[in-house]
NUTIDO-322367 format. One record per residue (C-alpha): x, y, z; residue in three letters. Coordinates in steps of 0.1 Angstrom, whole numbers. Each point is the difference from the previous one (the first is absolute). Layout:
c1=X; c2=Y; c3=Z; res=ala
...
This chain:
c1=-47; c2=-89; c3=44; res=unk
c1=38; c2=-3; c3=12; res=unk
c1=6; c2=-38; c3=-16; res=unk
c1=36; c2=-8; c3=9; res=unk
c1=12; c2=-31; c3=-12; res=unk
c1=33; c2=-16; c3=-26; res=unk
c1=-24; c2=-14; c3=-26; res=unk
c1=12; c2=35; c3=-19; res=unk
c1=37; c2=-16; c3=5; res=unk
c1=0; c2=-37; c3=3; res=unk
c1=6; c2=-1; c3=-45; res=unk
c1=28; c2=18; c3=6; res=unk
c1=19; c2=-28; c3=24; res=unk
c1=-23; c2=-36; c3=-17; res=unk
c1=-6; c2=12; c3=-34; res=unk
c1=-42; c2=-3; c3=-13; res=unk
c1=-20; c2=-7; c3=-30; res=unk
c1=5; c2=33; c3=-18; res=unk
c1=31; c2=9; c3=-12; res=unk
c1=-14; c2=40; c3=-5; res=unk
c1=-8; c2=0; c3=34; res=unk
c1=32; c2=-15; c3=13; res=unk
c1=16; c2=27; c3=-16; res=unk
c1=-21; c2=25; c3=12; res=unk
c1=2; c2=-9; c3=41; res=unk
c1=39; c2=-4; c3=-5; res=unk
c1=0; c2=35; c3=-14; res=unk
c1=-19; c2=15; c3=21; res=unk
c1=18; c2=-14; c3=34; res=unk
c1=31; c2=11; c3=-20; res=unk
c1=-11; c2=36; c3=-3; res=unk
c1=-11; c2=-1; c3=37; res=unk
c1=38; c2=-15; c3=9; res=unk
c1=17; c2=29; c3=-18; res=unk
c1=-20; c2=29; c3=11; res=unk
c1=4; c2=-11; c3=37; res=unk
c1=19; c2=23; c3=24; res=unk
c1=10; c2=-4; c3=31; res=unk
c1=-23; c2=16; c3=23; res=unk
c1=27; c2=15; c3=22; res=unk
c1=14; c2=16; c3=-31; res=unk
c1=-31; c2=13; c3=-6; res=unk
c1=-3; c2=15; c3=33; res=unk
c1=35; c2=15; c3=-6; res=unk
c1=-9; c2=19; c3=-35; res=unk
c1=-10; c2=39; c3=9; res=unk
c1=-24; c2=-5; c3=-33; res=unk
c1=-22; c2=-26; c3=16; res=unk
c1=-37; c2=18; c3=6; res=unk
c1=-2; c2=2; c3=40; res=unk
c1=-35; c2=-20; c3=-1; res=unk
c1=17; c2=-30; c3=-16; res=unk
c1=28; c2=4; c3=22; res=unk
c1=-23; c2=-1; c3=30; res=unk
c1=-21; c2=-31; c3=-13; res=unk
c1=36; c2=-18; c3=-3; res=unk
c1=11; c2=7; c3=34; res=unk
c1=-32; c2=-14; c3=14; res=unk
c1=5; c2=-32; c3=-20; res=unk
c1=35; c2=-3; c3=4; res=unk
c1=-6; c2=-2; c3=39; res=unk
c1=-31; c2=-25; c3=-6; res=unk
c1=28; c2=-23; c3=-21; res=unk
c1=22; c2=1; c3=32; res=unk
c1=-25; c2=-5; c3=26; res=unk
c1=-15; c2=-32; c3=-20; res=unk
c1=31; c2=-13; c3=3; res=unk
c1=10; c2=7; c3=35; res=unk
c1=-35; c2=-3; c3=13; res=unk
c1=-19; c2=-19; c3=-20; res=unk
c1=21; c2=-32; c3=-9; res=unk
c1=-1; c2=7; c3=-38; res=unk
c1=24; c2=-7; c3=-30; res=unk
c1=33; c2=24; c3=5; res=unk
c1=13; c2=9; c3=-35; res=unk
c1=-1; c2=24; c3=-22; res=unk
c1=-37; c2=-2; c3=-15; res=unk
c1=-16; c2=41; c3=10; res=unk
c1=34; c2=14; c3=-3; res=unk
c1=-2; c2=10; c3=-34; res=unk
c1=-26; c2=25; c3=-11; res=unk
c1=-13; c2=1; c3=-37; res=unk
c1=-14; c2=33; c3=-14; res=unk
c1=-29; c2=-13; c3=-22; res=unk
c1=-6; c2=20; c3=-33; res=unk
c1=-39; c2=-13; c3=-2; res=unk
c1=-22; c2=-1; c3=32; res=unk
c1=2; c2=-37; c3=11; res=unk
c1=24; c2=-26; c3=-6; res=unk
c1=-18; c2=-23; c3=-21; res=unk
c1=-36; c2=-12; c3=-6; res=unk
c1=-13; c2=-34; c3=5; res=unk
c1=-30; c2=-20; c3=-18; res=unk
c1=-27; c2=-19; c3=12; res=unk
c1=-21; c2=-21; c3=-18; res=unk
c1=-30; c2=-27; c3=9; res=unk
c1=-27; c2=-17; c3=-23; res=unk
c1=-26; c2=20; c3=-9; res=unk
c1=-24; c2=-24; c3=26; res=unk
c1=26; c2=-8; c3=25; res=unk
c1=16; c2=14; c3=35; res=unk
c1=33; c2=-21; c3=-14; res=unk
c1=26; c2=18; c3=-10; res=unk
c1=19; c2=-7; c3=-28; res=unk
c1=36; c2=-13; c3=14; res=unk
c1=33; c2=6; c3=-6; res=unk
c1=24; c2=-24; c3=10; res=unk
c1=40; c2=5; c3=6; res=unk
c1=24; c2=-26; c3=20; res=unk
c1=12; c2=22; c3=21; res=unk
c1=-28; c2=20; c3=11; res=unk
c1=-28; c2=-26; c3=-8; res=unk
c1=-35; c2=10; c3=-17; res=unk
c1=-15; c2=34; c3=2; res=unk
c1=-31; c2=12; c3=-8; res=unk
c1=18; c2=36; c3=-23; res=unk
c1=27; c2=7; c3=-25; res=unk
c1=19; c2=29; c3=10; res=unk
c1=14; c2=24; c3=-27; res=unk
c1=24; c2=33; c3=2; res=unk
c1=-16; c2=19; c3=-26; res=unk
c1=-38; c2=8; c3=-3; res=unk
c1=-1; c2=-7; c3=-42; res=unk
c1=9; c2=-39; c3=9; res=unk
c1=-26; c2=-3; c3=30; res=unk
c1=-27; c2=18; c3=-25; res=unk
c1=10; c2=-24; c3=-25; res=unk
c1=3; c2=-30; c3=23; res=unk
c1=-35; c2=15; c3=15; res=unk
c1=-16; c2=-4; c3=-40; res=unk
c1=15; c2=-32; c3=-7; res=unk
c1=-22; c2=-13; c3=29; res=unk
c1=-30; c2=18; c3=-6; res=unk
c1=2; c2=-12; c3=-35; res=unk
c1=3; c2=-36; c3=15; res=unk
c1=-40; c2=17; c3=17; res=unk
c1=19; c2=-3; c3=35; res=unk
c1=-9; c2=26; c3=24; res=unk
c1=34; c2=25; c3=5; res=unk
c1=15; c2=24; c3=24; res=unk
c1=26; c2=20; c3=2; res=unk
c1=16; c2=8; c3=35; res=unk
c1=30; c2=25; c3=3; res=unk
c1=25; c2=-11; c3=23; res=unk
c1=20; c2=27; c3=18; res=unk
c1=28; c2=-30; c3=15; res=unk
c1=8; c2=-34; c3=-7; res=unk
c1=22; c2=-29; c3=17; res=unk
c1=27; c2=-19; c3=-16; res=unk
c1=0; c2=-26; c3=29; res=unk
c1=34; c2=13; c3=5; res=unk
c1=19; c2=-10; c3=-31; res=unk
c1=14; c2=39; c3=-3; res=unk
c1=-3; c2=31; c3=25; res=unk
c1=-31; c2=13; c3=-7; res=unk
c1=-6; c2=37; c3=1; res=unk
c1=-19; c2=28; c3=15; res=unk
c1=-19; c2=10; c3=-30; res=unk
c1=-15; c2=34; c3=-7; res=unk
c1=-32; c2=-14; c3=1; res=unk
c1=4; c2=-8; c3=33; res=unk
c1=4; c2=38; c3=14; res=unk
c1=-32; c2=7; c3=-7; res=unk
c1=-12; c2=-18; c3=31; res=unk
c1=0; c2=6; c3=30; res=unk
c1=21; c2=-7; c3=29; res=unk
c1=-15; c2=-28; c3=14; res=unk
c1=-10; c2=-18; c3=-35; res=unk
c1=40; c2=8; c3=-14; res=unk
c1=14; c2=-15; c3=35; res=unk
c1=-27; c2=-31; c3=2; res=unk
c1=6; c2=-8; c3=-42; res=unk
c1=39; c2=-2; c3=10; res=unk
c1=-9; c2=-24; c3=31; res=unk
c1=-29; c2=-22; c3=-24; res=unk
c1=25; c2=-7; c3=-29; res=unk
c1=32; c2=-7; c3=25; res=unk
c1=-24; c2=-24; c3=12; res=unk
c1=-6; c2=-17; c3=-34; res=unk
c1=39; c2=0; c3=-3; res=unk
c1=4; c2=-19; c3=33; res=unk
c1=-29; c2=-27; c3=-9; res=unk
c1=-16; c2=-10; c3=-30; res=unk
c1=-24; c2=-27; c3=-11; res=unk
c1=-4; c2=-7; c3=-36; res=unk
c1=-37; c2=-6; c3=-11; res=unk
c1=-16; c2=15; c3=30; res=unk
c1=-5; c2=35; c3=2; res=unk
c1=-23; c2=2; c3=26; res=unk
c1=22; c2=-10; c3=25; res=unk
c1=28; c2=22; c3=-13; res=unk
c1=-18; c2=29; c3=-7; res=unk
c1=-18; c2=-5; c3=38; res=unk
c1=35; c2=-11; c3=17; res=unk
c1=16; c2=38; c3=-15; res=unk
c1=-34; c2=19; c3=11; res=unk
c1=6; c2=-12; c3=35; res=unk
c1=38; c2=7; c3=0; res=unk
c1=-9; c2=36; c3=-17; res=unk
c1=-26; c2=5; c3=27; res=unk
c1=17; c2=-10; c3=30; res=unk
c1=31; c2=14; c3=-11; res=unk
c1=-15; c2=31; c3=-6; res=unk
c1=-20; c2=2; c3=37; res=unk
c1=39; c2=-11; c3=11; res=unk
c1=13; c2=26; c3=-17; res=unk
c1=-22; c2=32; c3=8; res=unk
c1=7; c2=-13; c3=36; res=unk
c1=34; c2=5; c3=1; res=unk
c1=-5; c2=33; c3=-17; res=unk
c1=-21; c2=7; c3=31; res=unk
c1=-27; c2=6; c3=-25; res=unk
c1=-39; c2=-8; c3=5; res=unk
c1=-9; c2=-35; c3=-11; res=unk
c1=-11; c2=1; c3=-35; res=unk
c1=-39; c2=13; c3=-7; res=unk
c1=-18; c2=-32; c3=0; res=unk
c1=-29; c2=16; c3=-22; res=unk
c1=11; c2=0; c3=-33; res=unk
c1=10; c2=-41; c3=4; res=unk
c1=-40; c2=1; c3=12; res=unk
c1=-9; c2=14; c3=-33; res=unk
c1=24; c2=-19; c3=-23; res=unk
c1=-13; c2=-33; c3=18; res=unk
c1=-38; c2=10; c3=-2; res=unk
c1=5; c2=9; c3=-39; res=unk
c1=18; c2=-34; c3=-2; res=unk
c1=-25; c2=-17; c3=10; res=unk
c1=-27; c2=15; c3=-27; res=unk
c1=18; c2=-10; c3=-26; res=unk
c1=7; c2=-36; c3=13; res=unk
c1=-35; c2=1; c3=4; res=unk
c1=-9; c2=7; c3=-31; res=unk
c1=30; c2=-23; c3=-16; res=unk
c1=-22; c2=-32; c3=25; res=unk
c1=-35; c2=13; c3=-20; res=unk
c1=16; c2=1; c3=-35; res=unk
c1=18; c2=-34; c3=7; res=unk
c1=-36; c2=-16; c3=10; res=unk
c1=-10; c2=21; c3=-31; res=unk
c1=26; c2=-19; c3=-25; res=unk
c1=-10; c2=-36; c3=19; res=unk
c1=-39; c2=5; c3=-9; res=unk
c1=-13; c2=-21; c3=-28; res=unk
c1=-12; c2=28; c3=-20; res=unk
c1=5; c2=6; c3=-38; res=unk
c1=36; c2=24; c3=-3; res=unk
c1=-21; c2=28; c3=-11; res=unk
c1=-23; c2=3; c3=36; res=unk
c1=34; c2=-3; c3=16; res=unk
c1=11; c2=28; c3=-17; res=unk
c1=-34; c2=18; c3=11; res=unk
c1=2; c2=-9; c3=38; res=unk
c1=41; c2=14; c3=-3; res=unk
c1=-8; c2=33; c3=-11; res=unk
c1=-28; c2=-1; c3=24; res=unk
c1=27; c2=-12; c3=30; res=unk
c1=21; c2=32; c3=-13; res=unk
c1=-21; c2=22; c3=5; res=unk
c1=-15; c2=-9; c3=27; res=unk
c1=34; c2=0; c3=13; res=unk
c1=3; c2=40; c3=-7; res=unk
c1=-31; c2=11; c3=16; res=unk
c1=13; c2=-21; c3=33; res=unk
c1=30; c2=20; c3=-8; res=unk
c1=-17; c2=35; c3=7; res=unk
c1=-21; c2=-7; c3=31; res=unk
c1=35; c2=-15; c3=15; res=unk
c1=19; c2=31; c3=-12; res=unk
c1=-27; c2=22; c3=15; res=unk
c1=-14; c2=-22; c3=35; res=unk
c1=35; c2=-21; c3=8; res=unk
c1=29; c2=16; c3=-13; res=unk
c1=-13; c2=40; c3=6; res=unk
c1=3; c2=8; c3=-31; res=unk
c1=33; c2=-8; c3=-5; res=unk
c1=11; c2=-2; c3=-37; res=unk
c1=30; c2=-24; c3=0; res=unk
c1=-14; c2=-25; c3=-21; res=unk
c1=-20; c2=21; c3=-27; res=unk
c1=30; c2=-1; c3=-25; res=unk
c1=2; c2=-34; c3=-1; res=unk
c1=-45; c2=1; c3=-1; res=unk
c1=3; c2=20; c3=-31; res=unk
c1=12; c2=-28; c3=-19; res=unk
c1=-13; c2=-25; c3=-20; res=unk
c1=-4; c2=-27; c3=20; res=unk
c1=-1; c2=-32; c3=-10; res=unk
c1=13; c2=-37; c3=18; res=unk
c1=37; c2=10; c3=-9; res=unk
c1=-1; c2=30; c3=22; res=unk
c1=-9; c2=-18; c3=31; res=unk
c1=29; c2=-24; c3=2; res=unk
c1=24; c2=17; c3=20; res=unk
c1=-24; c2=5; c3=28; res=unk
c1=5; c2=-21; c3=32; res=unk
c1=32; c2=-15; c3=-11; res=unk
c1=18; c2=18; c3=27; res=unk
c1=-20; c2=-3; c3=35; res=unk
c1=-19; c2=-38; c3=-3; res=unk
c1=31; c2=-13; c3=23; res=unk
c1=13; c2=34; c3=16; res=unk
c1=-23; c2=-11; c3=32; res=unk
c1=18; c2=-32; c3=1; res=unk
c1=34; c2=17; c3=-6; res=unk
c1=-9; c2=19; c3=35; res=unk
c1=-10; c2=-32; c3=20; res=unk
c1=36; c2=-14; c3=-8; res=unk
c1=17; c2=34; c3=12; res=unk
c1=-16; c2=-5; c3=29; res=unk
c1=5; c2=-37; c3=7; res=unk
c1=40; c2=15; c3=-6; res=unk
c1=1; c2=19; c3=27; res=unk
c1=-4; c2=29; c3=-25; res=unk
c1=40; c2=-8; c3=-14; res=unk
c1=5; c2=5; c3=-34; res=unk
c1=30; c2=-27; c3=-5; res=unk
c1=-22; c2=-27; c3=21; res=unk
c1=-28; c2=11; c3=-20; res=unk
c1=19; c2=-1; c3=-36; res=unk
c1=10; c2=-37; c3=13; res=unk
c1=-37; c2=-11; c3=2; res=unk
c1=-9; c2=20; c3=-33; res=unk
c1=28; c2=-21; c3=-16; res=unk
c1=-11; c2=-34; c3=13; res=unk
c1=-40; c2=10; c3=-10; res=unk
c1=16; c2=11; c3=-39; res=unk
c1=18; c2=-37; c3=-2; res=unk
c1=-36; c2=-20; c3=6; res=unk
c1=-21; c2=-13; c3=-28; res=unk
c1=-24; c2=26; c3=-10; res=unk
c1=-31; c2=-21; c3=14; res=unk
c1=15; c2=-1; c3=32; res=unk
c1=15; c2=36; c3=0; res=unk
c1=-40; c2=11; c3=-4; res=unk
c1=-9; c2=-20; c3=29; res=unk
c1=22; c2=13; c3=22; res=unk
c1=-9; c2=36; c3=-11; res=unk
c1=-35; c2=-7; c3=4; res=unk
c1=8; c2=-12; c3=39; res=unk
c1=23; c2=30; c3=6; res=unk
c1=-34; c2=23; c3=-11; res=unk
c1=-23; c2=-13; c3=26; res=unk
C-alpha cells in the first residue's frame, strides 16, 4: 500500500515525545536534503542510466503540467531526485488492540493524529513493531515508497518511485501536490479522498492532453472490489469485538473471520479478478487487525470529491475554492455535507 502522508515529518518541525526518535526523523530528512539533486542536472550527467533518465523526463513534464493544468502548488517539491541506497524510503507502523478495528494514534500539531509512526530505517520500525506486540497489540509493517512533507521542503522524486509505472509516478506527483495545496489536520479520510480525486482526475486530464486513451478503468474495479472485502471483514470483526463473549471466544471467532477471509480471497482471485495476482503478496502475510487499517482511507469521499468538480463547472481554481471552504467547517458538518455530495 502507497501511504503518503507528513506524520514521518511533522517531529522534525513540532518536536514529540521521544527524544530518539526526534533525532532519528531530523536525520533522516537531513540525509534526504543532502543527497538531493537537481533533476535537470541529472538529466545533464552522461552517467545517468537511460531508464532513470527516461522515468525523470516523464515526471519532470507531469510536475509542469500540474502546475499549468491542474491548479497545483508551483515550487520546487519533484524537482529534486534522491537515489535511495535501500528499496523504499522509510517504513511505517501500525498498531491496534489485540480485540479492536482502533488504531493506536499518533498525534502531532501540525499534521494532527494518525493511525502509523513512520521510520527511515527498517531496524527502528522492527523494533517499534516489537515494542507493540510486546504491549499484545496487533502490528504491521507497511513500506512506503514516497511521503509528503505538507510542503515545509521540496520534496523529491525518490528512487522508489521509478519503479512504477507511468501513470502511478505522474498521479503520486498530482495526489501529494494536492495534500500540499489543502490539508486538514485530524481527518484523513477527507484528505486522503480529496488527493485520490485530484490524482485521478488529473491523471484522466493528463493522458488527454497527451492524446492518450483514458486510463484502464479495470484495475480501479479490482482495487475497489478487494477494498471492499476487507472492509467487510474489518464490519464482522468489529461486530465480533462488540459481542459479549469471554476474550478467549473472541479470539476463536477472529481467527475464524481470518480465515474465512482467505478462502473468499481465492474464489475472488479466481471468479472476479481472472486470476489476477496483485494482491497475493500482501495475502501471504500474517494478517491480523493492524494490517487492515490502511484500507478505504483513500476512496470513502473520492465520489463526493467528483460531485463538487462537477457542480464547478469541472474548474480546478473554482473547485479548490469550494474544497477550501468544506476544509474550514466543523468536522460534524464537513461529514454532512460529504454525505449529501455522495447521493
Amino acid at each position: 500500500m502507497r501511504i503518503a502522508l507528513a506524520a514521518l515529518l511533522v517531529a522534525l518541525v513540532t518536536g514529540c515525545r521521544s527524544i530518539g526518535y526526534y533525532a532519528h526523523v531530523a536525520h533522516g530528512q537531513a540525509a534526504l536534503l543532502h543527497e538531493r539533486r537537481p533533476i535537470d542536472k541529472v538529466l545533464a550527467d552522461p552517467k545517468t542510466p537511460e531508464a532513470t533518465r527516461t522515468r525523470l523526463e516523464r515526471a519532470s513534464e507531469a510536475r509542469r503540467f500540474a502546475s499549468r493544468k491542474l491548479d497545483l502548488p508551483d515550487n520546487r517539491s519533484y524537482t529534486y531526485f534522491v537515489q535511495l541506497d535501500r528499496p523504499w524510503v522509510a517504513w511505517n507502523v501500525f498498531a491496534t488492540p489485540e480485540l479492536s478495528i482502533a488504531p493506536v494514534t499518533h498525534c502531532f500539531p501540525v499534521a494532527g493524529c494518525v493511525a502509523y509512526r513512520g521510520y527511515f530505517r527498517k531496524d527502528l520500525a522492527e523494533r517499534e513493531a516489537a515494542r507493540e506486540a510486546a504491549l499484545g497489540h496487533d502490528v504491521a509493517i507497511g513500506e512506503v515508497p514516497a511521503y509528503s512533507t505538507l510542503g515545509w521542503f521540496a520534496d523529491p522524486i525518490l528512487s522508489s518511485m521509478l519503479r512504477w509505472d507511468d501513470d502511478e509516478l505522474a498521479g503520486t506527483i498530482f495526489h501529494e501536490l494536492a495534500h500540499q495545496k489543502i490539508y486538514v489536520k485530524d481527518d484523513s479520510s477527507f484528505n486522503e479522498s480529496f488527493a485520490t480525486f485530484v490524482e485521478r482526475e488529473g491523471l484522466r486530464e493528463w493522458r488527454e492532453a497527451r492524446e492518450q486513451p483514458a486510463p484502464d478503468g479495470m484495475g480501479d474495479a479490482l482495487e475497489r472490489s478487494f477494498t471492499e472485502q476487507v472492509l467487510a471483514l474489518r464490519d464482522r470483526l468489529k461486530a465480533i469485538y462488540a459481542e459479549a463473549w469471554t476474550e478467549d471466544a473472541k479470539r476463536v471467532a477472529k481467527a475464524e473471520a481470518f480465515e474465512d477471509f482467505r478462502g473468499r480471497y481465492l474464489v475472488w482471485r479466481h471468479d472476479e479478478a481472472g486470476g489476477d495476482r496483485r494482491y497475493d503478496r500482501w495475502m501471504s502475510r500474517r494478517l491480523n487487525n493492524a494490517t487492515l487499517l490502511p484500507f478505504g482511507l483513500y476512496d470513502t469521499w473520492v465520489p463526493s470529491f467528483a460531485t463538487l468538480f462537477d457542480e464547478c463547472g469541472r474548474a480546478w481554481p473554482a473547485f479548490f475554492a469550494r474544497v477550501k471552504r468544506l476544509s474550514r467547517l466543523e468536522p460534524s458538518e464537513r461529514t454532512r455535507e460529504l454525505e449529501r455530495l455522495r447521493r
